[in-house]
KEZAKOL-184848 format. One record per residue (C-alpha): residue in one letter; x, y, z. Coordinates in steps of 0.25 Angstrom, whole numbers, plus 2048, in hexadecimal, padded with zeros to 3 digits. Layout:
N
aXYZ/...
This chain:
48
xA0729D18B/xA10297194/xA1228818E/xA17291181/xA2129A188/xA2628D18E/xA28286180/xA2E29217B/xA37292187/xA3A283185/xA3D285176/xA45290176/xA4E288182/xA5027D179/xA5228616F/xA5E28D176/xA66280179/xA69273171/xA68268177/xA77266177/xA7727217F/xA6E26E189/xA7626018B/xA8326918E/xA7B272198/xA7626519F/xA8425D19E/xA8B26B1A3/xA8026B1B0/xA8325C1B4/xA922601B2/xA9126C1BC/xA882661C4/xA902581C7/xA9B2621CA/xA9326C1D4/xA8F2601DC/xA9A2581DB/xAA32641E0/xA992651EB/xA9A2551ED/xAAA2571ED/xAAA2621F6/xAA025A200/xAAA24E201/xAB5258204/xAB025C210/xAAE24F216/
């Protein structure tokens, strides 16, 4: 019961998104994220 409603899960994930999308959700994450942390780096250096 649960190994179906898990591929039906999975499916209808893939099915939502194309894969360009999901490229541009990643690319936008490691965007914010070199930003947050840098930010943080920057802001670290600052106070030295």
């Amino acid at each position: 019961m649960f190994d179906s409603l898990d591929d039906q899960i999975k499916q209808d994930d893939q099915a939502a998104s194309s894969p360009k999308e999901r490229i541009l959700v990643w690319i936008s994450v490691a965007v914010v994220s070199v930003v947050v942390f840098g930010g943080l780096y920057m802001g670290i250096r600052l106070l030295e």
